[in-house]
C-alpha positions in Angstrom: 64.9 -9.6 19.0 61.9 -9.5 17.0 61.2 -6.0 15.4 58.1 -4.4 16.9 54.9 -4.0 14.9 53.9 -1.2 13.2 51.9 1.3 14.8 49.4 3.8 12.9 49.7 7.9 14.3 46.7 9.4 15.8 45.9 11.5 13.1 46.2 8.6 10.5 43.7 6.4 12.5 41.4 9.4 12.8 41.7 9.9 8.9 40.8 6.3 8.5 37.6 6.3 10.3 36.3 9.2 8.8 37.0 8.0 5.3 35.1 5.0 6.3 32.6 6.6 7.6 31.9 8.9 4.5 32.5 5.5 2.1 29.3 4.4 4.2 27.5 7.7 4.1 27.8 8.0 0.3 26.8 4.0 0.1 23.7 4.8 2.2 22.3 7.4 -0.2 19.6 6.8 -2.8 21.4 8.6 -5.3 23.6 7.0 -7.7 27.7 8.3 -7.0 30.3 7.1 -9.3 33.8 8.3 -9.3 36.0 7.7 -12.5 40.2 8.7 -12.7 41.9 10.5 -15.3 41.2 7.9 -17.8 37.7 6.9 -17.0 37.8 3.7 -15.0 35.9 3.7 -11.8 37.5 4.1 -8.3 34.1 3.7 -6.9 30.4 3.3 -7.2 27.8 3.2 -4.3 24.8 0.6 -4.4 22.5 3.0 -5.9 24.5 3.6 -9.0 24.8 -0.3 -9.4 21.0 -1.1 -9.4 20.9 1.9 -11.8 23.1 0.9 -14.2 22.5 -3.0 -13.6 26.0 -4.0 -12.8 27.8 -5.1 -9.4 29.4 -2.2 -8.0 32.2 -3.8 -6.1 33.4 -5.8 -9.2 33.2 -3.0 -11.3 36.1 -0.7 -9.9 38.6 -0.6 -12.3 36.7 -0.8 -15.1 36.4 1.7 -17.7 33.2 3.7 -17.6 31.8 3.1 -20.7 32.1 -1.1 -20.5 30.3 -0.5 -16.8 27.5 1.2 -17.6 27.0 0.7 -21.6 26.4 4.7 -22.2 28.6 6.3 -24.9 26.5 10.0 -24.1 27.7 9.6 -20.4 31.2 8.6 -21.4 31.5 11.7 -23.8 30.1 14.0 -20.9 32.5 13.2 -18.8 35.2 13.7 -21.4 34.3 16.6 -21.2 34.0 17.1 -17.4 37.8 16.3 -17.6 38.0 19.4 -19.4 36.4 21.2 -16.9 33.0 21.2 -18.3 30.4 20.2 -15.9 27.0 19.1 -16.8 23.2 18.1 -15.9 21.0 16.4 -18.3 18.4 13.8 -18.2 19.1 10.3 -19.1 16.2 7.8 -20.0 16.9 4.3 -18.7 15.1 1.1 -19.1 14.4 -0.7 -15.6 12.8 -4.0 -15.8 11.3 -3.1 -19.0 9.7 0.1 -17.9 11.9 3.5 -19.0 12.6 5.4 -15.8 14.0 9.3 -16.4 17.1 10.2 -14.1 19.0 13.3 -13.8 22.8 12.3 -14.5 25.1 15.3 -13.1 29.2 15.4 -14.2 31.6 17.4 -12.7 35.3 17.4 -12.2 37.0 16.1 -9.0 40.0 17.9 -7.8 40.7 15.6 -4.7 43.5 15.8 -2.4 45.8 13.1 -4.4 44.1 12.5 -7.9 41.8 14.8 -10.1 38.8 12.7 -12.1 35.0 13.0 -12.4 32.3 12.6 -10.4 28.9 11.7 -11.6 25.8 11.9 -9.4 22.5 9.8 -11.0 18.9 10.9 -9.4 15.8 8.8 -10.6 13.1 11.5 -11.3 10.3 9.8 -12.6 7.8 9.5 -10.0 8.5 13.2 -9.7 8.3 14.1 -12.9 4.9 11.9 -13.3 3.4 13.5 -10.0 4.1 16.5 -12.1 2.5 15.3 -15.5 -0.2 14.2 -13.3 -1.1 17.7 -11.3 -0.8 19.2 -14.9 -3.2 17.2 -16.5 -5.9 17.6 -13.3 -5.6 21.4 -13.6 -6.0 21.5 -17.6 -8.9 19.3 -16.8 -10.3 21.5 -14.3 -9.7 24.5 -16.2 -12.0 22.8 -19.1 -14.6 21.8 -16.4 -14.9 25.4 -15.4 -15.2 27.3 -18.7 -18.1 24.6 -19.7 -20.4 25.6 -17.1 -19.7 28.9 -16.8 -20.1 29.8 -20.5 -23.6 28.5 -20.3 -24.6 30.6 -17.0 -23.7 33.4 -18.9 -25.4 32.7 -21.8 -28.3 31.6 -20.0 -28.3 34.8 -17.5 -27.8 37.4 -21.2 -30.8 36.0 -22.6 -32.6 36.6 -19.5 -31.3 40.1 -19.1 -32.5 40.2 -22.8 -35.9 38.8 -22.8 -39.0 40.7 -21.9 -41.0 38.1 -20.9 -41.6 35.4 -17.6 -40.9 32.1 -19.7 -37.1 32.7 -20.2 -36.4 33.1 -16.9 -38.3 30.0 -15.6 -36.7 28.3 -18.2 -33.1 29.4 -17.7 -32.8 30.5 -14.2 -33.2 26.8 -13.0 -30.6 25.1 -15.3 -28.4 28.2 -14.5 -28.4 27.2 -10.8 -28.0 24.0 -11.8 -24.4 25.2 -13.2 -23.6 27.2 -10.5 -24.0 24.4 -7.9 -21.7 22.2 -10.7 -19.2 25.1 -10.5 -19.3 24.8 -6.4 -19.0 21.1 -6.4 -15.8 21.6 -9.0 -14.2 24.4 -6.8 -14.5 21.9 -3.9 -13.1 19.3 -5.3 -10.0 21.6 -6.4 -9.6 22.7 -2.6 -9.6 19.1 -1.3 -7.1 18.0 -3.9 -4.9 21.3 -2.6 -5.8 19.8 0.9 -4.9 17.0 0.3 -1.3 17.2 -1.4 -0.5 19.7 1.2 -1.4 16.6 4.2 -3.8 18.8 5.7 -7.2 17.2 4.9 -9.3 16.6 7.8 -11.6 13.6 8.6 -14.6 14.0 10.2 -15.1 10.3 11.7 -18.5 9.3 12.8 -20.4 5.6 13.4 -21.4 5.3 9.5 -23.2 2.2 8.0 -20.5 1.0 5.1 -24.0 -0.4 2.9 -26.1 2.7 3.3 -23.0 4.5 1.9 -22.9 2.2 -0.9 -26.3 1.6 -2.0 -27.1 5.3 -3.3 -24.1 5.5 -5.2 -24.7 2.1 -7.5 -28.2 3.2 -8.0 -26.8 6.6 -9.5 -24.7 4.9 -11.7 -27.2 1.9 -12.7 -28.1 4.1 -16.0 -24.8 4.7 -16.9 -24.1 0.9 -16.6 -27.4 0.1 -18.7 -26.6 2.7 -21.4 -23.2 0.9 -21.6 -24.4 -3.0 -21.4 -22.6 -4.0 -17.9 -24.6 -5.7 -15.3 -24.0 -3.8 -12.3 -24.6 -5.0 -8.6 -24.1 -4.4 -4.8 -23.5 -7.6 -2.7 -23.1 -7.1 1.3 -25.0 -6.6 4.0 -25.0 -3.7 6.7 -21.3 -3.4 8.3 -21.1 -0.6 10.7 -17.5 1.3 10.8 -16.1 4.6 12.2 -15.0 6.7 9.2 -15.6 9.5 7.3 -18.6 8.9 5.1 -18.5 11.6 2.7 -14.6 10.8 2.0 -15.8 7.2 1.7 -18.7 8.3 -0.9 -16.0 10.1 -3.1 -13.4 7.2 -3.1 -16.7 4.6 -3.7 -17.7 7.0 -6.5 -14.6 6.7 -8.1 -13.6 3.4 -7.9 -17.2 2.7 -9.4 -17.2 5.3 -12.1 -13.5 4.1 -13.3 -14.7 0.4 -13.1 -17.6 1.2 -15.9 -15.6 2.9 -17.7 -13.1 0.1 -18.8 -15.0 -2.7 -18.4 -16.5 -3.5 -21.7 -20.2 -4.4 -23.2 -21.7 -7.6 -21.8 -19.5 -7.0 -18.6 -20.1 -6.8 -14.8 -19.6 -4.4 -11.6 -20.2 -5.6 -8.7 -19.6 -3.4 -5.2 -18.8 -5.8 -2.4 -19.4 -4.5 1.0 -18.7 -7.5 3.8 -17.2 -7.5 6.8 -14.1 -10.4 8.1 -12.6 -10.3 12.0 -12.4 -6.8 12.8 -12.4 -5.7 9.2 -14.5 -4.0 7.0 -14.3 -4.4 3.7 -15.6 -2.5 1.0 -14.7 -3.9 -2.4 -15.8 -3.3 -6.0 -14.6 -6.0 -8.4 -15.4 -5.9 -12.7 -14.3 -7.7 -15.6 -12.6 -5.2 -17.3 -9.1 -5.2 -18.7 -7.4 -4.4 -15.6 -4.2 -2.4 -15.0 -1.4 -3.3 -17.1 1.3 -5.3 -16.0 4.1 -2.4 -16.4 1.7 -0.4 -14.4 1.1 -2.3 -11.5 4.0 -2.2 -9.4 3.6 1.8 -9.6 0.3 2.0 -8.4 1.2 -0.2 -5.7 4.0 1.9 -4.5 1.8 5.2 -5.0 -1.3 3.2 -3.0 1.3 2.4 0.0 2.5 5.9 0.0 -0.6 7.6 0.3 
């Protein structure tokens, strides 16, 4: 009589499905997991850890942590995390040549049948460049601000001071001047705020894409002389529904970042044409160009926006 087959109990099926189910959870998550036993080889890794630390994350259980991910500082952290000493830290990885930051967390892991460490690896450096980046636009406000300010004040003691008619028809006009520079900063500021916090409005109306363009690259055709660069506007009339003053500052920038790194004896040329049931508004120069270690970055923060 054969012997019967072995059956699982309810309550050991129900434990298996839900440690599958959490195997897949942590898998899922962009955030590196690696767990490690009493004497530092890896029981697991999820995907994320494995594109991390550029090795195979199935292949790699069972070996010892320091051979898997080539980091003496990590291996001596969690040392120490066997001691009970947990820790945070950042850790500065190169990723296809470019050095990403990450935040590498230890702990120790009391589980239910073994004790180890578990470490838990965050990439932070878009965050921490969206950070750099916010700093750097609010120093450089700040220094925009004082400029013009300092001057109105200047400008408005001497008039205060002087008896006469001819300092204040000399200084009350550049003063106003400032004061509508300070305005134009202030808005600016807002709209950035605006715009981080996703509630920008567009006001879309029937706008010609080539009477948009043609003002700006006449006010920058000194600036382009001064510097040597031949600058142009090619197109013809291309009617769109948009928001023309949003399109003015994105034109004006593209422009103004064009002249600036394209060198002497170079050109500028703004584009505006339309293909299908696209317009397209384009500005092209022969400058350097962004770098190669740059490019996939901007790409990523282009598609995000």
């Amino acid at each position: 009589m054969p012997s019967p087959e072995p059956t699982i109990a309810p309550n050991e099926s129900a434990r298996s499905d839900e440690q599958r189910l959490l195997f897949a959870l942590v898998g899922a998550l962009p955030i590196g997991v690696v767990l490690v036993d009493e004497s530092l080889r890896i029981r697991y890794a999820n995907g994320t850890a494995g594109a991390i630390f550029a090795f195979d994350a199935e292949r790699a259980r069972g070996e010892h942590l320091v051979r898997a991910l080539a980091n003496v500082e990590i291996e001596r952290r969690a040392r120490e995390a066997l001691g009970g000493e947990a820790s945070v830290a950042p850790l500065v990885l190169q990723s296809r040549g470019e050095p990403r930051t990450h935040r590498v967390s230890i702990a120790p892991l009391e589980a239910e049948r073994a004790s180890g460490v578990v470490l838990f690896v965050e990439d932070q450096t878009e965050e921490l460049r969206g950070e750099r980046a916010s700093r750097e636009f609010l120093s450089n406000v700040s220094h925009e601000l004082r400029t013009p300010l300092a001057s109105v004040k200047l400008m408005l003691e001497t008039v205060i001071a002087s008896p006469d008619d001819e300092a204040r028809e000399l200084f009350l006009p550049q003063a106003l001047a400032q004061i509508d520079r300070l305005a134009s900063l202030v808005g600016r500021l807002l709209e950035q705020a605006r715009t981080e916090s996703g509630q920008l409005r567009l006001d879309l109306a029937e706008i010609d894409l080539e009477a948009i363009a043609r003002p700006i690259v006449a006010a920058f055709e000194q600036q382009a002389a001064r510097k040597g660069v031949r600058l142009q506007l090619h197109g013809h009339p291309v009617r769109v529904e948009a928001d023309g003053e949003r399109l003015a500052q994105v034109l004006v920038n593209l422009v103004d970042n064009a002249l600036r790194h394209t060198p002497e004896g170079g050109s500028v040329s703004v584009e505006v044409d339309a293909a299908a049931n696209e317009a397209i508004l384009r500005v092209r120069d022969t400058g350097e160009g962004i770098a190669r270690s740059e490019e996939r970055r901007v790409g990523k923060e282009c598609r995000s926006r």
